[in-house]
N, C-alpha and C positions, 0 to 999 in steps of 0.2 A: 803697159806703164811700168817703171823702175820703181822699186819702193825700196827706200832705205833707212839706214840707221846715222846720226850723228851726232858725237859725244863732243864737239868743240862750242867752246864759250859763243854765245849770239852771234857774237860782233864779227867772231871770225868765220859764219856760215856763209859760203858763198851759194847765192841762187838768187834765179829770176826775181823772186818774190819771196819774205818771208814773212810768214803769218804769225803774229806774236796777238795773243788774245789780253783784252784790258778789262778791270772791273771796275764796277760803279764806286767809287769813293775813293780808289785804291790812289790817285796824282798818278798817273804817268808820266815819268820823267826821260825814260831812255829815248834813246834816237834824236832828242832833239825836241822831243814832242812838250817837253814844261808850257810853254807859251799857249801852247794850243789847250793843253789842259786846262792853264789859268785864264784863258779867251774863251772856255765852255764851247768851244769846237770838237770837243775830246768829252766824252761824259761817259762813257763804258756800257751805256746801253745796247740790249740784246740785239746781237748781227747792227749796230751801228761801225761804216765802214772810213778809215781814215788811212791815204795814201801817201805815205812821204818817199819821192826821190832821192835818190843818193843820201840817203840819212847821215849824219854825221858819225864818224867811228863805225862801222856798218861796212860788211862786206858784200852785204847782198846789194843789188842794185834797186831793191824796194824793199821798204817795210808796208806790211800792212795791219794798222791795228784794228785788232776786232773786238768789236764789245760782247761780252761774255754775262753782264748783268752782275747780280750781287753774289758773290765767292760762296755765300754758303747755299745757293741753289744749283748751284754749277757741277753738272755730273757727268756723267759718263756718255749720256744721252741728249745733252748741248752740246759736249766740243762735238760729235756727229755732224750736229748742226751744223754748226761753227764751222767748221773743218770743209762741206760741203759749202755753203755760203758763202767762204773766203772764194772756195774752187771756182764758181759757178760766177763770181765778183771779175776775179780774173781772167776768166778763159778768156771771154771776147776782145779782151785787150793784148791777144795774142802770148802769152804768158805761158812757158812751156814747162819751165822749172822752177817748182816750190821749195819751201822746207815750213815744217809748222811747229813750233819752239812748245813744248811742255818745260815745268817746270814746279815747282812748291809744290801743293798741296794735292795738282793735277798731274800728277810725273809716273802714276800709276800705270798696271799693265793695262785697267777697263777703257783707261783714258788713252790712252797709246793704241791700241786696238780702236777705240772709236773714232780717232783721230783719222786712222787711212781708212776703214770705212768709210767714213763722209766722205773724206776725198776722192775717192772711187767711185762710190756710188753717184757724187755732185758732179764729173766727168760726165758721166752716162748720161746718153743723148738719144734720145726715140727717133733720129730719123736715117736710119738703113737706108733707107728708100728715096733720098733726097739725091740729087745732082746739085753738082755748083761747087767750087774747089771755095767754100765759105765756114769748112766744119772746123771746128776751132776742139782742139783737145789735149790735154796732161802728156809729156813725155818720160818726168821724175816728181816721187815726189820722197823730201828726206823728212824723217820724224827727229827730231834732235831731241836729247834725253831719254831715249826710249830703250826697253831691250828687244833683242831680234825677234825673240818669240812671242809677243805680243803684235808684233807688228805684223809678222806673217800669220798669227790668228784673226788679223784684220782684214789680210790681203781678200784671206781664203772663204771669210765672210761675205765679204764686198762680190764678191766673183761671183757666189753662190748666191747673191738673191739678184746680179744683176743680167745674173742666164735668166732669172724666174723672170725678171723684167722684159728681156729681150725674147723668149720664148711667150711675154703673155702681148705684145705689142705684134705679134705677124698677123696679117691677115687671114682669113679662115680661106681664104684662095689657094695658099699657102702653107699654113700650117690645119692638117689635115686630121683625123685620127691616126691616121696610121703614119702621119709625117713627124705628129706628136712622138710616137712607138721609134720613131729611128732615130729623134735626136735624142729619147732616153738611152736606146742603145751605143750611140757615138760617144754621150758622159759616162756609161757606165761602163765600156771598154777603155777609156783615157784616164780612170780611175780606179778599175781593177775592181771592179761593184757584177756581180752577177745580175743578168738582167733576161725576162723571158717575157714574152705577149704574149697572151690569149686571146683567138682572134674567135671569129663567130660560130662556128663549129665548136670548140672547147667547149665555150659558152653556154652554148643550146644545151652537149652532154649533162653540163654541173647545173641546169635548169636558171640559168641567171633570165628568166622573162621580163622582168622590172629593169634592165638595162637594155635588154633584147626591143624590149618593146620601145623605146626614146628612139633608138637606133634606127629602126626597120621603116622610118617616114624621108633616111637620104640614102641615096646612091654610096656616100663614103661610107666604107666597113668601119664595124667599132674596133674598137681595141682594147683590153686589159694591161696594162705595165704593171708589171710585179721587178722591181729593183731590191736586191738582196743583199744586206750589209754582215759579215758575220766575222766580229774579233779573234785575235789571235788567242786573247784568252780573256774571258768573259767574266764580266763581277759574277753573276748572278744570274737565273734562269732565266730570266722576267726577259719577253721578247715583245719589241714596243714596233706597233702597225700604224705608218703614217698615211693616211687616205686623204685623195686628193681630188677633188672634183673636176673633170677633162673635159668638157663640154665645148668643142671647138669654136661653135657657132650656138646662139641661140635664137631663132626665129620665134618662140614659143609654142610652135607646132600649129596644131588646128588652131589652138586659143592664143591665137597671133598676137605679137606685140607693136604697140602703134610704131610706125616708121621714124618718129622722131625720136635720136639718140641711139635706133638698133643699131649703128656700125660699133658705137661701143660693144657688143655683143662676142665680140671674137674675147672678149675677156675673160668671159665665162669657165674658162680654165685655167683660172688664175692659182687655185687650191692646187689643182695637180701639177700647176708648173714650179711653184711653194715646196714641194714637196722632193722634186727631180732636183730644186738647186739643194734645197736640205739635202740630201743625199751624195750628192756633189762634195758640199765642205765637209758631214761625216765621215766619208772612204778618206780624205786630209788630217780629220784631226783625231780618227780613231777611238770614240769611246767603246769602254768597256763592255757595249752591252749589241744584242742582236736586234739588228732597225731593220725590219723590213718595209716599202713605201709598195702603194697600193693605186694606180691613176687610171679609174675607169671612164674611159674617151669614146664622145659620140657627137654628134654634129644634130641637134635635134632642125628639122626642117619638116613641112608641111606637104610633103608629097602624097604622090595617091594612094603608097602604102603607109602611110602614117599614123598610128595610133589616132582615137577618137576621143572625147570625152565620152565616158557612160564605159568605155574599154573595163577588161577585169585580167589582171596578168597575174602571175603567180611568181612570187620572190627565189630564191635557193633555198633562203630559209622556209619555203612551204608556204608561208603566208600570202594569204590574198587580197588584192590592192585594188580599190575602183578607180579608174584615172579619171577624177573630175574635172581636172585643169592639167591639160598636154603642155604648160610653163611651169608648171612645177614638176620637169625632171629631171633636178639635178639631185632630190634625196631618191628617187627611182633610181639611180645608177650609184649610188654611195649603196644603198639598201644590200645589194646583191655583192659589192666592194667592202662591207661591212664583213657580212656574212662569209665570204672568203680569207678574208683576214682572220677570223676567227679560226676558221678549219683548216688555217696553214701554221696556225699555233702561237699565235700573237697573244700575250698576257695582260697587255694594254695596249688601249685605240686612241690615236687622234686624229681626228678628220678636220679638215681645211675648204671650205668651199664658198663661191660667191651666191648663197641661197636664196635672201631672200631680201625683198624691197625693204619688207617690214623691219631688218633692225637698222636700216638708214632710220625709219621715221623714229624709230625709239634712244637710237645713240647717233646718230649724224654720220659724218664721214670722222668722227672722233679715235670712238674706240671700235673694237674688236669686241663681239659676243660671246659669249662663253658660254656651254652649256654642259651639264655634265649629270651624271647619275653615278660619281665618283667624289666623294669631299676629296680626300686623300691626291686624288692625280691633277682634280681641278686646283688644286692646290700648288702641285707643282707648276704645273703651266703658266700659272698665274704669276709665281716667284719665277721663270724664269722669262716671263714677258718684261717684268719691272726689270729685271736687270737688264734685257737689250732693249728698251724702251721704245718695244712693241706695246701701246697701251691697249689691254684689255679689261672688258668690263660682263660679270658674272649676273646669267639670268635665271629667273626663279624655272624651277624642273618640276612646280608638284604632278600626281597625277591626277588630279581633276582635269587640268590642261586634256589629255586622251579624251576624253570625253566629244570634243569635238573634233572628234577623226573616225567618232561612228560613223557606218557604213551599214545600210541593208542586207547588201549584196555582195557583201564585202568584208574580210579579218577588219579591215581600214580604208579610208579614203585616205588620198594622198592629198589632200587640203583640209583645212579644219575651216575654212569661213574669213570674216573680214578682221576677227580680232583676236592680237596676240598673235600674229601669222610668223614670226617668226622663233616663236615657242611652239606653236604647232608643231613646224618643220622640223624642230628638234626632237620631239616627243614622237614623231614618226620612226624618226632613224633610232632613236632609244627601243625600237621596239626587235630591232635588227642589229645591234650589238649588245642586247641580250645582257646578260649579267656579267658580260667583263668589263671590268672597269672601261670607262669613255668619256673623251672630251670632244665635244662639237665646237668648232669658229666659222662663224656667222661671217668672212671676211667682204660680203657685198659694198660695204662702204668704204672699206679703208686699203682694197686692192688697186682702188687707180686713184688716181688726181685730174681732175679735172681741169683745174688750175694750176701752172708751176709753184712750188714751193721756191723759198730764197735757196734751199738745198739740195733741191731736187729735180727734175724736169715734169713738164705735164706728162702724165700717163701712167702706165703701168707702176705700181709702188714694192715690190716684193715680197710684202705681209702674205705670213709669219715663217719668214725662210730661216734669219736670227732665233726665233724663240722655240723652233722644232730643235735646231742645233744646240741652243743650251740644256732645253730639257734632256736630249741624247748623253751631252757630256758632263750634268749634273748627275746623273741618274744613281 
């Protein structure tokens, strides 16, 4: 797709379509539109959509106004919307070139940047795998009022969570552990990003059991991706470890998961594909500081060599873990991912993973869970979610929580029981990045859609490829 810049007055924008956004109260009167406005055809409510042909004075061959809602809620995080919505409005009426009019108070660079966001990302379509010459998509799209650098921090956004997209939508037929490992290496040679896997043998050396053991129930070998980002000249020492959870497939192993809704399963590596597009727009927009990403990948299945419940593995970090439930190993493979981030010299952690059911039933498919044993970093994240309006929401970390992760036979069980399971699952992996600062994201609710959005498609969602990226170039 073309994405450009255009500094000419409305009227004289030529394109397919152009999206001019309207508020509630505000009379729109251009294009023609007064009548409609005074007819309450026109009200400026949010994504309410109005199509005028050949608009009067108008060079485009369409207006399209968009309701934007009331001006003073209107951020950075609706024109996305908006932006996406319009796109998603238009495609199927065959609509090949936009342009999307900033202006007032929204002429900024956060707005100009979210603007081809949503539009990119509202293109993107989950079906690869379709026949039928029926695909309808973007071939321009112009930002008029915008500057170039904002828009190309847009591009490079959009791009970067729509790999995470298109990497978390393949089938696990498909994308493999180690199929995973070569499209890290393909991004991270077309962006000049150092990239190495540890494969099963490294592994066994550094004692990673707690990965080893998810692993050793399929036929496809695990993998480590270790993606290395390092500035030409660095703010400060501070080296930030982005862990991603790679879980190709998720059968639940022994303690199987019932067959309705597993095909969604191939999602399960949603955090580590989060993590491969963060790194992606990083090596683009360069911050200051050393990112390393961290994507420990396994295919958990129920084979004859499968881990068991009542199983007892032993971490890198030495720790010993009872596997009471062979579906809880996505902090089994973060645990050992954790641990290696640390002794590769990371001064802060953030992990991304789709873990556990339980913060569906506590936050919905709303927000993003937060956990942290870090005021200070949980802090950042938090400020850098608001700004890309990734919403996330902050859970209680006490230690009484450990208490139910006692174990007999065991440092810990890798489940605490039926409440607060996904504070548990937190309180587990806390025990495995140790005292450097750490922020855990619960992403299990807010990595796909079930339902199409107005600005987005059903499926994969790219949560938190934006809010890894800001915290990098806030830092």
């Amino acid at each position: 797709m073309q994405i450009t810049t255009e500094r000419k007055p409305l009227e004289q924008v030529e394109a397919d379509a152009l999206i001019v956004p309207v508020f509630e109260g505000a009379g729109e009167t251009r294009f023609g539109a007064g009548d409609l406005w005074e007819a309450g055809e026109i009200a400026g409510k949010p994504l309410e959509f109005t199509l005028l042909h050949h608009a009067p004075g108008s060079a485009a061959k369409r207006i399209l106004l968009v309701g934007a809602g009331k001006a003073e809620k209107f951020d950075a995080a609706e024109m996305r919307k908006l932006a996406g919505a319009a796109v998603r409005y238009l495609k199927p009426k065959g609509i090949k070139r936009i342009a999307i009019a900033l202006s007032g108070s929204y002429a900024g660079a956060d707005f100009a940047s979210a603007a081809v966001e949503g539009a990119i990302l509202g293109d993107y379509e989950p079906d690869r795998y379709k026949t039928g010459d029926d695909k309808h998509s973007l071939e321009a799209v112009a930002i008029v009022g915008a500057e170039g650098a904002a828009v190309e921090r847009g591009r490079i956004l959009a791009e970067a969570q729509n790999l995470t997209r298109a990497m978390a939508n393949e089938p696990a037929n498909l994308l493999t552990p180690l199929k995973m490992a070569e499209e890290a290496r393909k991004m991270a040679a077309a962006f000049h990003l150092e990239c190495e896997v540890l494969e099963r043998e490294q592994m066994e050396k550094l004692g990673m059991g707690a990965l080893l053991g998810v692993a050793q129930g399929s036929a496809e070998p695990p993998a480590l991706i270790v993606i290395r980002y390092k500035p030409a000249n660095a703010g400060s020492t501070d080296h930030l470890g982005l862990v991603g959870k790679g879980v190709t497939f998720d059968t639940g192993g022994i303690s199987i998961k019932p067959s309705e809704g597993m095909e969604k399963m191939k999602y399960d590596m949603s955090g580590g594909a989060a993590m491969i597009g963060a790194m992606q727009a990083i090596a683009q927009l360069k911050p200051a500081l050393t990112v390393t990403a961290f994507i420990p990948c396994v295919e958990n299945m129920c084979g004859s060599r499968a881990q068991r419940p009542g199983d007892i593995v032993t971490a890198m970090s030495g720790k010993t873990i009872e596997v009471l439930n062979t579906d809880a190993e996505g902090r089994l493979i973060l645990a050992d991912a954790l641990a290696y981030a640390r002794q590769q010299g990371c001064t802060h952690l953030v992990d991304a993973a789709t873990l556990t059911g339980a913060v569906v039933v506590a936050l919905a498919h709303i927000h993003v869970g937060v956990f942290a044993n870090n005021d200070a970093l949980q802090e950042r994240v938090l400020k850098a979610s608001k700004a890309e309006g990734e919403r996330m929401w902050p859970m209680p970390m006490d230690d009484d929580y450990k208490e139910y992760l006692k174990s007999a036979f065991a440092d810990l069980g890798n489940i605490g029981g039926r409440w607060g399971g996904a504070i548990t699952a937190a309180i587990f992996l806390k025990e495995f990045a140790e005292g450097t600062p750490w922020v855990h994201l619960d992403i299990a609710g807010t990595a796909w859609l079930d339902d199409a959005k107005p600005y987005l498609a059903k499926g994969p969602a790219g949560v938190p490829v934006r809010t890894m990226v800001r915290l990098a170039m806030d830092w």
